[in-house]
C-alpha positions in Angstrom: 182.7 225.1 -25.9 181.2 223.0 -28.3 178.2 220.6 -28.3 176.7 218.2 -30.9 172.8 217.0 -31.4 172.2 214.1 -33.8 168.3 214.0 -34.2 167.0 210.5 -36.9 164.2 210.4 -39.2 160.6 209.2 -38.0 161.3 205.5 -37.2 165.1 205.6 -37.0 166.4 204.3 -34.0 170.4 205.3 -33.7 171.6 202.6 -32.6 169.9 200.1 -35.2 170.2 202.3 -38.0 173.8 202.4 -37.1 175.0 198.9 -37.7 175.1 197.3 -41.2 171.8 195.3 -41.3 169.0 196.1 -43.3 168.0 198.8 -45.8 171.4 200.7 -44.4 174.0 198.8 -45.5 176.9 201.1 -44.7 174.9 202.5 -42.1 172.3 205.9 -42.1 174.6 209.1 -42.1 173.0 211.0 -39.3 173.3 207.4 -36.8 176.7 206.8 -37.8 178.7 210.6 -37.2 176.2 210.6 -34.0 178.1 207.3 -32.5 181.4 208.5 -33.5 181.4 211.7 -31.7 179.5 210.1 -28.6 182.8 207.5 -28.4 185.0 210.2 -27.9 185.5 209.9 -24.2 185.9 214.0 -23.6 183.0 214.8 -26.0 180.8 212.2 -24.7 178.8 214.7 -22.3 178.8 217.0 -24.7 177.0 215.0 -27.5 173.1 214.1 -27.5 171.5 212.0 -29.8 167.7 211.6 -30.5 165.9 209.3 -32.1 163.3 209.8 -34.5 159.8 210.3 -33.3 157.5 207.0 -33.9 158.3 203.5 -33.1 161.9 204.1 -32.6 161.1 205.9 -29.3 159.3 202.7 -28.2 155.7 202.9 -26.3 152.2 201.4 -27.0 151.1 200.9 -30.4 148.9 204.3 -30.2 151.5 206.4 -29.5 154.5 205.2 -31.8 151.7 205.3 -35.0 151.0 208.6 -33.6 154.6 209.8 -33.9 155.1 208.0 -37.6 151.9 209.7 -38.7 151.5 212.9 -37.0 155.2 213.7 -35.1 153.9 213.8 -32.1 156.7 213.6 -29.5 158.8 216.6 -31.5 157.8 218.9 -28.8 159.4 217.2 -26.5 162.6 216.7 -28.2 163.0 220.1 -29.3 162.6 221.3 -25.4 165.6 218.8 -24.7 167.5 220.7 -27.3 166.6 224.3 -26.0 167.4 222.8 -22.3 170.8 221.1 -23.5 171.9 224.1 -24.9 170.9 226.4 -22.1 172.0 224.3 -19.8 175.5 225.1 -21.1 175.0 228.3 -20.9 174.4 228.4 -17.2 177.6 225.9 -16.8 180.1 228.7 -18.9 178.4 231.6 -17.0 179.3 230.7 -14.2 182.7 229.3 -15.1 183.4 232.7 -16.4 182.5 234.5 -13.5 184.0 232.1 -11.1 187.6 232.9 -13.3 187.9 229.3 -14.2 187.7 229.4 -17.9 187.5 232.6 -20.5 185.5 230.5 -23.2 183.0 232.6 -24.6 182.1 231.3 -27.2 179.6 228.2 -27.7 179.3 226.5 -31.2 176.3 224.1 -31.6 176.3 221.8 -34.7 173.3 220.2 -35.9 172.8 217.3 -37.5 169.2 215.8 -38.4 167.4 213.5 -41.3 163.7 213.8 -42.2 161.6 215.0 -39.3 165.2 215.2 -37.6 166.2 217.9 -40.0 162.8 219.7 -39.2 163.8 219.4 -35.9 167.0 220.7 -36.1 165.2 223.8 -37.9 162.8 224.2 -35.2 165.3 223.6 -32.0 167.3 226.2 -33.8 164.4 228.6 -34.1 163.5 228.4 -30.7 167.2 228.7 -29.2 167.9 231.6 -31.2 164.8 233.4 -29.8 165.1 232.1 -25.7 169.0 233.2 -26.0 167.8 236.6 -27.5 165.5 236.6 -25.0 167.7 235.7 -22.0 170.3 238.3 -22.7 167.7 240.9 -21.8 167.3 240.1 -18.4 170.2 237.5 -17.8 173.1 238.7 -20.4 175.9 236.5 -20.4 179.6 237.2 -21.9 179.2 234.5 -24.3 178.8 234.5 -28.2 176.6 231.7 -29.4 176.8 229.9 -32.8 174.9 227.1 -34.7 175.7 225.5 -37.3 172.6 222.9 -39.0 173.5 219.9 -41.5 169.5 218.9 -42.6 169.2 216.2 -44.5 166.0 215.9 -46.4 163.9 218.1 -43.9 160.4 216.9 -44.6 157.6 218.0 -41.7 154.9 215.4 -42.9 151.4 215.5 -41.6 150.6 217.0 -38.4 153.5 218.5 -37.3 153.6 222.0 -37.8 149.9 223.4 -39.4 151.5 225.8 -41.7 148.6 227.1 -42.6 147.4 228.8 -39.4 151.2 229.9 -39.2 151.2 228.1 -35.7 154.7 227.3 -36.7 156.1 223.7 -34.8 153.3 224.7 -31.9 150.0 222.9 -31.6 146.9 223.6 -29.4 148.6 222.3 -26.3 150.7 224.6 -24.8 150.6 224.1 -21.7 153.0 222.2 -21.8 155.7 224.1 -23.5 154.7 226.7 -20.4 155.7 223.9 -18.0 158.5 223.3 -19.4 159.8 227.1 -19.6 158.9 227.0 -15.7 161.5 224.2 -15.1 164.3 227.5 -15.6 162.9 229.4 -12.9 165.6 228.0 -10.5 168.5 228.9 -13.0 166.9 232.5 -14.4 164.5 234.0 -12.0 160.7 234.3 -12.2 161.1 237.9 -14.2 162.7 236.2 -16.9 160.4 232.9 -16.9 157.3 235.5 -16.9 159.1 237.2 -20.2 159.8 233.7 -21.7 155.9 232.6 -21.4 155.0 235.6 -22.6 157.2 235.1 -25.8 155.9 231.4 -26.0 153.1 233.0 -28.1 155.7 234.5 -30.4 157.4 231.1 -30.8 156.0 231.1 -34.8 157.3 231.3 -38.5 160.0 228.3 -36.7 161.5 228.7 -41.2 162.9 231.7 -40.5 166.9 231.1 -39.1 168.5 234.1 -37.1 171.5 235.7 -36.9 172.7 233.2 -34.3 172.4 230.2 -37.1 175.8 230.8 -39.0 175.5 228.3 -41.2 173.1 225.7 -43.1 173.7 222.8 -45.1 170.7 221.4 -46.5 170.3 217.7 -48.7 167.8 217.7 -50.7 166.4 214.4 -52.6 165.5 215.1 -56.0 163.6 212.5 -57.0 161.5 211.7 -53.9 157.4 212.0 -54.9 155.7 210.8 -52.0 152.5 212.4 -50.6 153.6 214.7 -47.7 156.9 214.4 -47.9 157.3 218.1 -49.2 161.1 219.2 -48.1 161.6 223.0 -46.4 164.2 225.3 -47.4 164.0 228.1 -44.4 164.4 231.6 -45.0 167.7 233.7 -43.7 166.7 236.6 -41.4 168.7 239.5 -40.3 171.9 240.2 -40.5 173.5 238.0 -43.2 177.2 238.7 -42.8 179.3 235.8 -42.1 176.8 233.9 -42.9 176.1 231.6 -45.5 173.3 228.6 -46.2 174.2 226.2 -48.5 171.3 223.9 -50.7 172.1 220.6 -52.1 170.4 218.8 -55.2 171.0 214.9 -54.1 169.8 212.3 -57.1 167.2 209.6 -55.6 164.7 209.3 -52.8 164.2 210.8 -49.3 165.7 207.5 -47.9 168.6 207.1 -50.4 170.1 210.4 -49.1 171.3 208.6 -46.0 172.1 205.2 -46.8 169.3 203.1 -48.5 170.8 201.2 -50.8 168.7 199.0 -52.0 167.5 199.4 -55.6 166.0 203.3 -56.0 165.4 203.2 -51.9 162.9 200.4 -52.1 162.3 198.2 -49.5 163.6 195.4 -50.3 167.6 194.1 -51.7 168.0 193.3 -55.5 167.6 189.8 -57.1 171.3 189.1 -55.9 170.9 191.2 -52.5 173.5 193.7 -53.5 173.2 197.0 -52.8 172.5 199.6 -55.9 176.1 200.7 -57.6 174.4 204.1 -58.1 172.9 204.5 -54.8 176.1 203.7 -53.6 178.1 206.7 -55.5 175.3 208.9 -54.0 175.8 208.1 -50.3 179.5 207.8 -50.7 179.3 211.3 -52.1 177.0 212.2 -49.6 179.0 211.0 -46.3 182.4 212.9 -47.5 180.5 216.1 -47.7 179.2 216.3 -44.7 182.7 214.8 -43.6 184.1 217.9 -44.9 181.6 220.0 -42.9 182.3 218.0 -39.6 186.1 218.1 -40.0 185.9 222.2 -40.7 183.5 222.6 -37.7 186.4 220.5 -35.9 184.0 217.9 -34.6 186.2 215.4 -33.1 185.3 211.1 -34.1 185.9 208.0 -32.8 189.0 205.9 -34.6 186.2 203.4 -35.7 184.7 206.7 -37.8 188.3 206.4 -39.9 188.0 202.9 -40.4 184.4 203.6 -41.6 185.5 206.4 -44.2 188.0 203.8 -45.6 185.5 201.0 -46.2 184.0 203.8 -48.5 187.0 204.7 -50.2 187.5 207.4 -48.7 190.7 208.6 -47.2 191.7 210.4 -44.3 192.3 213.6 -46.6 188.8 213.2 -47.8 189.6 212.6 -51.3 187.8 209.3 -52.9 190.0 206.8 -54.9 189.8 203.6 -56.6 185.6 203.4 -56.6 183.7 202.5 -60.2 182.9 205.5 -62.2 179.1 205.6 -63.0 177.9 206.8 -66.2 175.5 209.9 -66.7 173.2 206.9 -68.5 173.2 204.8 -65.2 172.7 207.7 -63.2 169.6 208.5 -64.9 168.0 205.7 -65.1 168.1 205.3 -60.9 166.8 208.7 -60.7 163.9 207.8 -63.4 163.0 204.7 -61.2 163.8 206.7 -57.8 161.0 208.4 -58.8 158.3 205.6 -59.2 159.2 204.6 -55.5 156.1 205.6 -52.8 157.0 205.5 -49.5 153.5 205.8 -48.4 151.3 202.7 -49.6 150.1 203.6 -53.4 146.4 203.4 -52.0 146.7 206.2 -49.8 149.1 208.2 -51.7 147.8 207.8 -56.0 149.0 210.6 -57.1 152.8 209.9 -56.4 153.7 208.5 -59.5 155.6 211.0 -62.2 153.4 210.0 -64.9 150.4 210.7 -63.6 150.6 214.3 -65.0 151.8 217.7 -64.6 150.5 218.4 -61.0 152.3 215.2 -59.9 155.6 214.7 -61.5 157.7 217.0 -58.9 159.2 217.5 -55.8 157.3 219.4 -53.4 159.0 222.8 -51.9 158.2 225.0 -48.9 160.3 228.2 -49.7 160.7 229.9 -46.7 156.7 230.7 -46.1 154.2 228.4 -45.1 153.3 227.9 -48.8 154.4 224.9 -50.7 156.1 226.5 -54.3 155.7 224.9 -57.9 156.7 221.6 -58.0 160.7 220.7 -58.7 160.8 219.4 -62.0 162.6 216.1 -62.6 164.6 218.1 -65.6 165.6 220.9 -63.2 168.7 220.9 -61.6 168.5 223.0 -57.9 170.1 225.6 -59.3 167.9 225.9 -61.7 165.1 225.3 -59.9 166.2 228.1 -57.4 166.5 230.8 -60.0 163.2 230.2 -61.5 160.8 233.0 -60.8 159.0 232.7 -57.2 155.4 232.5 -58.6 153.3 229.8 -56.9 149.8 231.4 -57.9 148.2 234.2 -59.3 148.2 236.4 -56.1 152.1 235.6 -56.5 152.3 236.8 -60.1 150.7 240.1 -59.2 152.4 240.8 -56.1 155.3 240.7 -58.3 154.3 243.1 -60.6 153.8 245.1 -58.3 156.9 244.9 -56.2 159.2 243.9 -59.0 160.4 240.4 -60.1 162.3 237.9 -57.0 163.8 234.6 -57.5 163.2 231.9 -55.3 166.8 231.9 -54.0 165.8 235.6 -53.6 163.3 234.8 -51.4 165.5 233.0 -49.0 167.7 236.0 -48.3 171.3 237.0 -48.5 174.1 234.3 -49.1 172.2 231.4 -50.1 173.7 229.2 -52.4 172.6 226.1 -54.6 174.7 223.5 -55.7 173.7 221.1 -58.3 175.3 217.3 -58.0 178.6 216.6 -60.2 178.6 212.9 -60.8 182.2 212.9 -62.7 183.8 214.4 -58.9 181.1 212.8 -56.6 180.8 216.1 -55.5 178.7 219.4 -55.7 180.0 222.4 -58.1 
């Protein structure tokens, strides 16, 4: 069995982002594959798609400002993950039993942008450890899976306190409690007792389990807004057959998936056309994860074909017959990518790469809930990733003390960083 969540960005809406109007041109990446594999008739009830916490979910003005500013409403669309997936579960159980189907095996692929990629993090997380938990009490013959595509995975304010390691829970829990009572019909009061009980454990949500095969995260190089630091989670346990893949992606957090207006801005070029550049990049970006989808055997609509081709990109996944850009042009977009604020310059001053050392890089959460030394515009991911993992003094001594760890150390066992090749639009 498979199933498929596509979770937007704060303020994208699926099916707007999905047609050709606005900022998205070509369409934002995570709103696209999510339509193409809800089209396939057999897959349809196997598909779920989310949009992004803010104004796309509609409401009153109080709470869709409350969701662009602080995520609220996450909660909630994690829970639909955990109860889509376990749902499932419960479905092949008893199919197994009942000797109508020897499926054991359930393969969930995650797709998410922004506070969607942070969600896919989370609703992974919290499978991983409800699963775990349910095979204690409620073991079922079935081997589970997941496999996350993040793109740009940026928490923003409010969403996750790192600093009192409360990981994606807040203050009110009550209602995650409620919600782990909804499976008291399917699993039995013992093991809804256990689950509340583990509800306080739900924490460190950047640390992936064995049941998360694989990761594939996007990373925009060039983004500099306040708050818009980017996670790279850890990999815990076993980490055989298993590998996490990072991704350095020229340009902003908004240009990963599809802006392509000049440097992600808001508004088109003199002429309206889209940014040749920016262009190259998302091209680049879509066949990738195409690459992913189509070696996770993800099955797409015929429109998702046609969609390739207006790319240049054939149904081999090779790209053909597209302008070459020159290093020169490339950066230049990423020198002006990074003068682009997505929050208003009044609120957020310090954005701007020549304001001064403390301000001219990406901010990184490495695994912990500490945000690590700023990626350098200079610095490739790679070698960004190898650079010591000192973020302060305290750092420094603790690894004198313990002896000398990389960042990409720091992440665990078969993590790899791949740094963008603009001759092959692709990553080496």
């Amino acid at each position: 069995m498979k199933l498929h969540i596509f979770y937007n960005g704060t303020d994208s809406n699926y099916e707007s982002d999905f047609r050709e109007q606005g900022r998205f041109i070509h369409g934002e990446i995570v709103s696209r594959f999510g339509k193409y594999a809800k089209d396939v008739p057999r897959q349809s009830d196997n598909v779920l798609r989310i949009n992004g916490v803010g104004g796309s979910k509609g409401g009153n003005a109080i709470s869709s400002g409350a969701g662009t500013a602080f995520g609220v409403q996450m909660r909630s669309d994690v829970q639909d993950i955990v109860t889509f997936v376990m749902n499932t579960r419960t479905t092949m159980k008893a199919a197994i039993q009942q000797g109508h189907s020897h499926d054991t095996e359930l393969v969930v692929t995650m797709m998410g942008w922004s506070r969607g990629g942070i969600g896919c993090i989370y609703a992974a997380n919290m499978v991983s450890k409800v699963w775990c938990e349910l095979d204690k009490f409620d073991s079922a013959p079935i081997v589970l899976k997941i496999k996350i595509v993040a793109m740009d995975p940026v928490s923003g304010g409010g969403t996750n306190v790192r600093a009192l390691d409360m990981g994606w829970l807040d203050l009110a829990v009550m209602s995650t409690v409620t919600w782990i009572s909804s499976y008291t019909h399917q699993f039995g009061e013992t093991v809804v007792n256990n689950l509340k009980k583990l509800n306080n454990q739900f924490v460190n949500w950047w640390e992936l389990p064995e049941y998360v095969t694989e990761y594939h995260g996007f990373y925009a190089h060039d983004e500099r807004s306040a708050g818009f630091a980017t996670t790279m989670p850890t990999m815990t346990g076993l980490v055989d057959n298993r590998s996490f893949h990072l991704y350095g992606v020229p340009g902003t957090h908004s240009t990963l998936v599809g802006n392509l207006y000049p440097y992600g801005g808001g508004k088109a070029a003199t002429n309206g056309a889209p940014s040749q550049v920016g262009l190259h990049i998302y091209r680049s970006v879509v066949r990738k994860v195409a690459q992913l989808m189509d070696a996770w055997h993800v099955e797409f609509h015929a429109d998702y074909v046609r969609w390739l081709q207006s790319l240049n990109i054939h149904e081999d996944l090779t790209i053909a017959g597209v302008p070459v850009i020159t290093l020169e042009e490339l950066a230049h977009y990423k020198s002006e990518a990074q003068l682009v604020s997505i929050v208003p310059s009044f609120f957020n001053p310090l954005n701007q790469k020549d304001v001064g050392p403390l301000t001219d890089g990406r901010g990184v959460y490495i695994g912990g809930n500490k945000q690590d030394r700023k990626w350098k515009p200079a610095s490739t991911i790679s070698q960004f990733m190898n650079e010591q993992n000192t973020k302060s003094s305290v750092d420094s001594m603790w690894q004198w003390i313990v002896g000398s760890e990389t960042k990409l150390e720091k992440l665990g066992g078969n993590v790899q960083a791949h740094d963008y090749n603009c001759a092959d639009s692709d990553w080496t």
